[in-house]
Each structure stands twice: as C-alpha cells, then as structure tokens.
GUTOR-583109 format. One record per residue: residue in three letters; x negated, z, y of N, C-alpha, C in turn. Coordinates in steps of 0.2 Angstrom, whole numbers, plus 5000, padded with zeros to 4 digits. Each point is the difference from the previous one (the first is absolute). Layout:
AlaXZYXZYXZY
...
This chain:
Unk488851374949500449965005500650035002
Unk500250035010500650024998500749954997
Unk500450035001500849974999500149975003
Unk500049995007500349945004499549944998
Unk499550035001499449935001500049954993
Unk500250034993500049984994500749965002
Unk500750035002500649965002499749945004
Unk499650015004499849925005499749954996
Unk499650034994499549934999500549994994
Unk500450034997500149974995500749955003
Unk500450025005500649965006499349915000
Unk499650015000499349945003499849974995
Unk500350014994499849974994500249944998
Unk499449945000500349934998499549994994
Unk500349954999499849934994499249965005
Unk499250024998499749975003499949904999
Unk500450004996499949934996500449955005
Unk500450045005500549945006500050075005
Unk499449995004500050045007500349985002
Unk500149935002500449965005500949965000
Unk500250005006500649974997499849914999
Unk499449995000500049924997499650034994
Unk499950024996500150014994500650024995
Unk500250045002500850024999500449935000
Unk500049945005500449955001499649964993
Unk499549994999499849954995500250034994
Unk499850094999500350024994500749984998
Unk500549995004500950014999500049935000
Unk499449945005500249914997499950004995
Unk499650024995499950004993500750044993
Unk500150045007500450044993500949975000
Unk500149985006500749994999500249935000
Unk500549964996500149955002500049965006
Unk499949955002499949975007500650005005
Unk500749984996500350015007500350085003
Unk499750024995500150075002499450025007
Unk499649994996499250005007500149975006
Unk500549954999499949955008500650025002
Unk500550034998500550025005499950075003
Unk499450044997499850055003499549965006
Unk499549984997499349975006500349945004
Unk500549994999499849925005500750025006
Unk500049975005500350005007500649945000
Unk500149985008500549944999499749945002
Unk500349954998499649935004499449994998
Unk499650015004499149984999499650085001
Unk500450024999499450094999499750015006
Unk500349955006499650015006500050095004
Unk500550034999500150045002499850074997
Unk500349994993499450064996499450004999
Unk499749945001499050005001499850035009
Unk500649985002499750025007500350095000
Unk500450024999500050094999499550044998
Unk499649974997499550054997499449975004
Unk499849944999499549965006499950045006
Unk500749985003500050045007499950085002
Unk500250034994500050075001499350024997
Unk499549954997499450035000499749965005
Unk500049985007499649975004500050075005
Unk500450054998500150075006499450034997
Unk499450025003499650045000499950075004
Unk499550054993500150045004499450055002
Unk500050035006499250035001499950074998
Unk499450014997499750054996499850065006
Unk500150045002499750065003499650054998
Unk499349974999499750054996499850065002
Unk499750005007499850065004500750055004
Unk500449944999500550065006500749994996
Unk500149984994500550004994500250065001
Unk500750024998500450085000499850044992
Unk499949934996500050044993499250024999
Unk499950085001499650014996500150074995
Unk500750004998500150064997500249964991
Unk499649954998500250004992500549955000
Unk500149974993500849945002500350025006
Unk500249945002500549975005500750014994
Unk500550015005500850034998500349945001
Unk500149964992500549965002500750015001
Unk500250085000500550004998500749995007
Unk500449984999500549985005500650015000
Unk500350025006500750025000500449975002
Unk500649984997500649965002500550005000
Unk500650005004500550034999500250074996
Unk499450035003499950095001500050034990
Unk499649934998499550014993499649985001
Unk499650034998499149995000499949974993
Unk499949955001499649964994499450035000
Unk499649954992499250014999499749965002
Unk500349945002499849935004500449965006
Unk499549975003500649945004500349954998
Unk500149994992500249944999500750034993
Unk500349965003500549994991500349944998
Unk500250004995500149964996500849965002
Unk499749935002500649975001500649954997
Unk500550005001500549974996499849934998
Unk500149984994499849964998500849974993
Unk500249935001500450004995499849984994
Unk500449994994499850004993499450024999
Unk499850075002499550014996499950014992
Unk500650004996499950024995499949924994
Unk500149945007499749944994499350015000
Unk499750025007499349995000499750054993
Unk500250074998499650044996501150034999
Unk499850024993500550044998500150055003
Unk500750035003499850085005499650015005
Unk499749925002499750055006500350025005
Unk500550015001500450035004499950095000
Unk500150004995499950094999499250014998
Unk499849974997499349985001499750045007
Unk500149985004499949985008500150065003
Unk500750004998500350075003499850074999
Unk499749994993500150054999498950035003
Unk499749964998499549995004500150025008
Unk500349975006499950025005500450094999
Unk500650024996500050065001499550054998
Unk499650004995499450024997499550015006
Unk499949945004499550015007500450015003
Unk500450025002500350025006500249935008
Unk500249934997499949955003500749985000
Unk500149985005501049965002500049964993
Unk500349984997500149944999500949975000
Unk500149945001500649965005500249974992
Unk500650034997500549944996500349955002
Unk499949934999500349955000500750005000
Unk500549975004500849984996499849954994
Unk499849964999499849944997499350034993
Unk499950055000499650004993500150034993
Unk499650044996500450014995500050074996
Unk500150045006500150094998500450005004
Unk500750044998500450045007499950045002
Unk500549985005499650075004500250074997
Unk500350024994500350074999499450014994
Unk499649954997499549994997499250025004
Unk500049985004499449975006500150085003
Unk500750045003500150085000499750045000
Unk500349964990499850094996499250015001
Unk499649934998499250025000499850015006
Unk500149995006499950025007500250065001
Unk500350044997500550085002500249975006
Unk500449945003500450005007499749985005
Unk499149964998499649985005499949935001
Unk500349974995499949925003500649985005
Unk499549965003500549965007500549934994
Unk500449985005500549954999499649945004
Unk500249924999500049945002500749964998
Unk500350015004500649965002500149935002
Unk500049964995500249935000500750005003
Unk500449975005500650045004500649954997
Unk500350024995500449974996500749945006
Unk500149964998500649995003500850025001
Unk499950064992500850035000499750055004
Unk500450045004499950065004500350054993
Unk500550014998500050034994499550034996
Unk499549954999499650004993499450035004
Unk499950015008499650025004500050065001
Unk500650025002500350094998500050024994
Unk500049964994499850044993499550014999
Unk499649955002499150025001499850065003
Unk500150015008500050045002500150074996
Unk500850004997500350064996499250014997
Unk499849954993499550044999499450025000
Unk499849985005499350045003500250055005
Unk500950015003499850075001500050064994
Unk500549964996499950064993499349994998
Unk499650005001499250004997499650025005
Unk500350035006499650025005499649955003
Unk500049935000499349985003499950005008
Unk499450024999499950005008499949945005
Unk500049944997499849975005500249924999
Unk500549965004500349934998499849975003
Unk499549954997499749935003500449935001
Unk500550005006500449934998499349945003
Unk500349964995499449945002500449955003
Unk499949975006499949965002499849924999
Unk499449984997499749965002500349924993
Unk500650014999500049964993500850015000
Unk500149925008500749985002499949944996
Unk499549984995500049944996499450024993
Unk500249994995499449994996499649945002
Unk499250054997499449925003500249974996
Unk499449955002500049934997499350004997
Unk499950014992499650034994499749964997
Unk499549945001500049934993499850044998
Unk499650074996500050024993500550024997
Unk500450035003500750034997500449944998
Unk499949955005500649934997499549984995
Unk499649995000499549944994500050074993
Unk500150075000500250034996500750034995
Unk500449995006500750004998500250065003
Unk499950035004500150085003500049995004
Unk500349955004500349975004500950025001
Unk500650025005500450004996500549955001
Unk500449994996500050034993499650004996
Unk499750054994499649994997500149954995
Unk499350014997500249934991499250034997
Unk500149994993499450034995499849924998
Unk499349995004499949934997499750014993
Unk499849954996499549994996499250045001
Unk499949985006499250005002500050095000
Unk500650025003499950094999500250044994
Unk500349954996499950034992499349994996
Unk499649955002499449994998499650055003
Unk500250015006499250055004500450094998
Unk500750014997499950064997499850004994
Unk500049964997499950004992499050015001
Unk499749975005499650015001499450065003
Unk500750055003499950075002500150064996
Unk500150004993500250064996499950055000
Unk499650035006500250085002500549995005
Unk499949955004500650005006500849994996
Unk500049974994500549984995500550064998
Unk499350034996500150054997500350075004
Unk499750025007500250035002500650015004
Unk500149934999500649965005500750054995
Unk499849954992500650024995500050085000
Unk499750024999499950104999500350035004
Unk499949985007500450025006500649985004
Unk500049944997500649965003500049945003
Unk500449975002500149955005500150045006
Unk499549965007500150015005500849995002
Unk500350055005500749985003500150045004
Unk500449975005500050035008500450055000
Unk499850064997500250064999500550045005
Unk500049985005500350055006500849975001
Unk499749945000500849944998500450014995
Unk499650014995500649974994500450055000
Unk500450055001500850045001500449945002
Unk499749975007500049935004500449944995
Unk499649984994499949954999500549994994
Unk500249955000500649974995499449994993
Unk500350044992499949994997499749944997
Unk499349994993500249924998499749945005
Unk499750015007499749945004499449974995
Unk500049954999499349975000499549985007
Unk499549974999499450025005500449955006
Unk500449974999500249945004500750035006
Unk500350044995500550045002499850045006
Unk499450054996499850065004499849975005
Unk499649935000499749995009500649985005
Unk500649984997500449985004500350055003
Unk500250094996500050035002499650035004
Unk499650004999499350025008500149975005
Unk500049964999500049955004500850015006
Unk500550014995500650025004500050075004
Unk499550044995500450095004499349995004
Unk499650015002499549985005499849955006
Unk500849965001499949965005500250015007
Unk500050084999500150025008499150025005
Unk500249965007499450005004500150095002
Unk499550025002500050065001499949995010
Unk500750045004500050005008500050065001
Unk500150005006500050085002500850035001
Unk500649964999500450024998499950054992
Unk499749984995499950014993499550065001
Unk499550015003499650045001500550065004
Unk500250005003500350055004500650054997
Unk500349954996500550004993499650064996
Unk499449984999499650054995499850065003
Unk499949985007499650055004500750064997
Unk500449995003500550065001500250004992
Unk500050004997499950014992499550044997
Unk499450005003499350034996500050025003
Unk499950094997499950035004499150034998
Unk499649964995499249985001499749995005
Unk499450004999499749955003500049944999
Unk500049965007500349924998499649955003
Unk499649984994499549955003500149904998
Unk499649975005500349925001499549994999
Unk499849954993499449984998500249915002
Unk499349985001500049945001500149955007
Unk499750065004500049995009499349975000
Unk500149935004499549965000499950005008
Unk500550025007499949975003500150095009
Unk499949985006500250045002500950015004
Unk500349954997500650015001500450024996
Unk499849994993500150044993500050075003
Unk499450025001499650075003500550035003
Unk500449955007500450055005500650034997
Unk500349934995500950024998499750064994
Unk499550004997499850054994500250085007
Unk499550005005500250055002500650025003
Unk500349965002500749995003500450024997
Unk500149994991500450044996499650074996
Unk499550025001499950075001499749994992
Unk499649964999499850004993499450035000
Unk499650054995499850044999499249965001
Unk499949954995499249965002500249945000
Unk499449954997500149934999499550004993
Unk500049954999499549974996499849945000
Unk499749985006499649935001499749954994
Unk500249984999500149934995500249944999
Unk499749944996500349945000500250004991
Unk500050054996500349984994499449994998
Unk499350024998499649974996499749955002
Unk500349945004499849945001500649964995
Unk500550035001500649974993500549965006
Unk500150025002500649975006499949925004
Unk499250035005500149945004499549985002
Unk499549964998499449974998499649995009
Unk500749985004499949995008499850035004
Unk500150094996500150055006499350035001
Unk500150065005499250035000499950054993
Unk499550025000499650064995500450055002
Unk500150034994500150085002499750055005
Unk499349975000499650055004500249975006
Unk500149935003499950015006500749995002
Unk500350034997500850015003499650065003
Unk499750044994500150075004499550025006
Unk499849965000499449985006500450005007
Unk500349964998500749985005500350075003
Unk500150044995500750044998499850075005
Unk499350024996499550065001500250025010
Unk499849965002500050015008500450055003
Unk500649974996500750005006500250054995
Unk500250014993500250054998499850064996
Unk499150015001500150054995500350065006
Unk500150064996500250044999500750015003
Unk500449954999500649995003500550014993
Unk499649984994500549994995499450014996
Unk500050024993499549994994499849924999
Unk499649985000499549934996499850004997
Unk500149964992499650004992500049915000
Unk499450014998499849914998499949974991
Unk500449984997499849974997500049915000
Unk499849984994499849924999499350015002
Unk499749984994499149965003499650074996
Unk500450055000499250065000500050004991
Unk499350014999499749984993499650074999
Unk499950045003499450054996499950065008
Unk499750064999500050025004499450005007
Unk499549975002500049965005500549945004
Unk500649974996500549985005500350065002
Unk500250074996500550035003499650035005
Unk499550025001499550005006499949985008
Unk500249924996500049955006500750025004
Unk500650004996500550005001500250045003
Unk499750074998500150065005499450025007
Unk499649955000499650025006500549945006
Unk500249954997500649955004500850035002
Unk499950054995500650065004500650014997
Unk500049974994500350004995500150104998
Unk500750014999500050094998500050014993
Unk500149944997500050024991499849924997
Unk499850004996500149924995500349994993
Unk500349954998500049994995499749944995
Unk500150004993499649954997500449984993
Unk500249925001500450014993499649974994
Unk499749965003499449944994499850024998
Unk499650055002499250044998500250054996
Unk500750024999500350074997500249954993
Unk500249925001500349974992499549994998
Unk499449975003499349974996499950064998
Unk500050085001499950034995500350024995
Unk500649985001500550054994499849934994
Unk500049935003499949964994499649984998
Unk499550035003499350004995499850064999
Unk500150054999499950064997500850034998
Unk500649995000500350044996500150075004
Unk500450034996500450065002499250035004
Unk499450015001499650015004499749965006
Unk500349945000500049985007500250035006
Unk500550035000500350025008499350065001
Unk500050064997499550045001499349985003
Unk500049944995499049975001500049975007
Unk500449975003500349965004500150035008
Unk500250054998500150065005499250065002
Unk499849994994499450044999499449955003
Unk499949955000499649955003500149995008
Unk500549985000500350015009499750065002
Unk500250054999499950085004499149974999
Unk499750014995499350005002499749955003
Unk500349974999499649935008500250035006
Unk500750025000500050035010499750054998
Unk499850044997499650055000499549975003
Unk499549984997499649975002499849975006
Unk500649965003499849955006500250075004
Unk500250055001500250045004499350065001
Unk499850014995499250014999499650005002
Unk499949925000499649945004499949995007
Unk500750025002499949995008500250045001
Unk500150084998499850075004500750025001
Unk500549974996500850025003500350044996
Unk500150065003500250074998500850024996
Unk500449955006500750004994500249935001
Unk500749975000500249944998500349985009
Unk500350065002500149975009499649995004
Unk499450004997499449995006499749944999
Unk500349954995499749934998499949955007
Unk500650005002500149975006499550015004
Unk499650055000499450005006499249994996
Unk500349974994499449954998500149925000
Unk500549985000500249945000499549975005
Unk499849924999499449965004500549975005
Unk500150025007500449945005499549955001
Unk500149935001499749955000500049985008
C-alpha cells in the first residue's frame, strides 16, 4: 500500500460501534451526569428553534448526476481553502463554552484533534483551555471567539494575547446582547448565578467515570479569564462576575474599534439577517458566520439555514460565508455547501463525541463526518466541494 494512501485510511478511522452522531449522542446521555448533557443538548424556551436547524437544513435536497457528474477520476476532494489555508474538509469545529464540564479537557481534547486533521477549530472566551494552552497544541492555528467584554481594557489585553500567539483569525460574536432563557439550565442550577443543587450531587456520584475523571483532571474553569478574575469567588460570586464583564452589546462602533486593532482576519459570527450582511461589509470584515447560537438565544427567530438562504443571493462572493447551528454529520455540511455556504462549522457533534468516547472522540467524530461527505459527494458525481451548488434541488 503506498504512503499517502495508508496516511488517508488510517486519517478515516472510526469506532464502528457509533457510526453516527445519534449514537455518539446516546453514548455521552449515558456517560455523563444530566445537567451536564442538557446544557450541551437543549436550546432556549421550547427548543423551537434548534429542532427546526437541523429539520430545515435536511429538507435541501440534492441531485445525483450519474451520466453527466464531473467525478469520474476516484474520491471526490473534500479538501478546502480558506483564508489562503487549505483544509482537509469543509467543516471545523465550533466554539463551544464550558466544554470541559461536559467531558474533562475537552477542550484540548478537541483541539488538538482538529490540528491532527488539519480542520479550524474556534476557542471559546467563555470555556475551559486558554488560549496560550489551546496555541501551543494548534502550533498558532486555532481561531479566537470573542465574548466582547464591557471594559475596553480587558478587550486590548485579549487581543495582546492572541497577537502574541499568532492567531490567525478573530471571531467577534455578535448574537448574545442577552443571555437565553434555558428551563434546563434553571431547573439545573447553571443558570447564572450558579448553585450545586443536591440533585447534581446525586447524578455525579452516579457517573464515576465522569467523577473520577473530573477529580484527575480538575475542575472545570474559564481559563482564559482567570488573570481576570479576583481570587477566592464561589459559584455565586464568579456568575455575578460574568455577568458584570460581559454585559457589553456588541455595535459597529466596537467592531470598527477592533477592525483597526486586528490586523487578522476578522470575522462576525452570528449574522442572522441581510442588514447584518451590509454593516459586516461596510466595516471590511473578512467573512461571517451565519448563525442563531445553536438554537440558544432566540427560540422566535429563523433557522440558520434559511437566514443563509436569505443571505446567499445578495452576497456571496462579496465577503466569505460559513454556517454553523443545525449541521450534525456530513450530509448537512453537504447541504450547506450546495446552499452556498464557503465553510461550516459543528459544535454538538464534536462534544457528543469527546463525551462518549474520551480523548478519541474528536478524531472518531471528524473521521465519520469526512466519510459521509465523501460519500454523498460520490453519490451524486461531485468531483470537489465548490461544485455542490450545482447539485442542489431548486424547487
């Protein structure tokens, strides 16, 4: 077998025992305590908005070309370039916070997984690696997700250090001028301020690997913060401070401030709409990333997909376009990129793996994705990943 070909199957190598990410999802309910799982899985309000993300983005259909398809030279090329790096795929791995209640380390976990496969992945302000942690295992390739503080101070000290870390790429977000409204979060205490009820001493004491792993490695802590953080807070304490340095809305004042600060690339995640679109171009921002948060934010608004349904028309190629919220496996990121999307991201489907499989999750998880779009890209005769679009079914 040569050498490249050995490096690809063995890059393709999963766990057959959870092909899917709804297997992966049932493996991590079982393994980790409950309010840890439902502050990963569930949405705000009535879940109305994160059941229709993924609903909605699998009613895009797409058509098979078998006679007059471009691919007939062997695998279709997932691979993709972005911001003048070619990835191995169209999708990376999206910020996500406190990931390290959900599984201990998944943060590095994760990271260090998409550097391995050669895939973006987006640090969290809000999760539990820093960024001079999150760095070193990326060698200077993971992007930033900037929660946009309310000191301007503490805003240029952040900055300070992702320039000393080379990162290439800052995601200011956008869409989170309020924290949702979460009954699982409140009916479990991780709500903020937080509180450690009874009910989640019980469901740890009845998770002993999640326990145990917990104790070995640490208590989760918002790692990027704490230089930030007055020594000594209790849970009560630390939410009131979250609460305090996070209560600035993000304007285009504050974006423009950064514009001319960053001399990265500088991307606005969390564009729902096409007026978002214009002022995103208006300040010269490098892409977007069309989003509603998961379906965390605002249970009223549209799906991710069909903002960018909206979006596609008027601005591709005016500005980069990446979609996350909603996509679960690689037939979504398929769909997404035939609707016109430039790149995807996925945050759920990357924690159901880390927390049912352990430091081999981000890999399995990454390696499953690639071989579905391999596959749907197969199937309907599509030679690389920019020519999805002229498989797409219009109605």
């Amino acid at each position: 077998m040569p050498n490249n070909l050995r490096i690809f199957v063995m890059k393709l190598t999963y766990n057959t025992k959870y092909p899917s990410v709804d297997d992966l999802r049932e493996k991590a309910r079982k393994r980790v305590p409950r309010f840890a799982f439902e502050y990963l899985d569930g949405g705000c309000n009535e879940d109305v908005n994160l059941i229709k993300n993924t609903s909605e983005l699998r009613q895009l259909e797409l058509v098979p070309r078998y006679l007059s398809g471009k691919n007939d030279n062997g695998k279709p090329s997932i691979e993709t370039t972005l911001f003048s790096h070619t990835y191995s795929a169209p999708f990376g791995i999206a910020p996500v916070g406190l990931q390290g209640l959900m599984w201990p380390r998944a943060t590095e976990i994760l990271a260090k997984a998409a550097f391995d496969n050669n895939i973006p992945f987006i640090l969290s302000t809000v999760t539990t690696a820093s960024i001079e942690k999150v760095s070193e295992i990326t060698e200077g390739k993971a992007w930033y997700q900037l929660y946009h503080p309310a000191d301007n101070a503490l805003r240029d000290d952040i900055i300070k250090r992702l320039e000393a870390v080379h990162c290439p790429v800052l995601v200011l977000l956008c869409d989170v001028p309020s924290f949702g409204f979460r009954p699982r979060d409140i009916r479990n205490g991780l709500a903020m301020p937080p509180r450690m009820t009874l009910n989640n001493m019980i469901q740890i004491v009845l998770h002993p690997n999640w326990a145990l792993n917990t104790l070995f490695k640490g208590q989760p802590e918002f790692a990027t913060m704490k230089p930030y953080m007055p020594k000594g807070l209790d849970m009560k304490q630390l939410g009131l401070f979250m609460n305090k340095t996070f209560n600035g809305k993000l304007n285009k004042e504050k974006i423009a401030a950064i514009r001319d600060k960053w001399k990265g690339k500088l991307v606005l995640k969390g564009v729902a709409s096409t007026e978002d679109m214009d002022i995103a171009i208006q300040l010269g921002l490098d892409g977007v990333i069309v989003s509603n948060h998961g379906g965390r934010q605002l249970d009223a608004g549209q799906s991710s997909i069909a903002a960018l349904l909206d979006i596609v028309p008027q601005y591709k190629g005016k500005t980069t376009i990446m979609l996350d919220s909603g996509l679960r496996s690689g037939p979504d990121v398929a769909r997404a990129m035939a609707a016109g999307a430039d790149f995807t991201f996925m945050g759920r489907s990357f924690m159901y793996g880390v927390a049912a499989l352990g430091n081999d999750g981000g890999n399995h998880t990454i390696a499953v994705t690639k071989t579905q779009l391999q596959q749907v890209m197969d199937q309907v005769c599509c030679e690389k990943v920019a020519d999805l679009p002229e498989h797409l079914y219009k109605k």
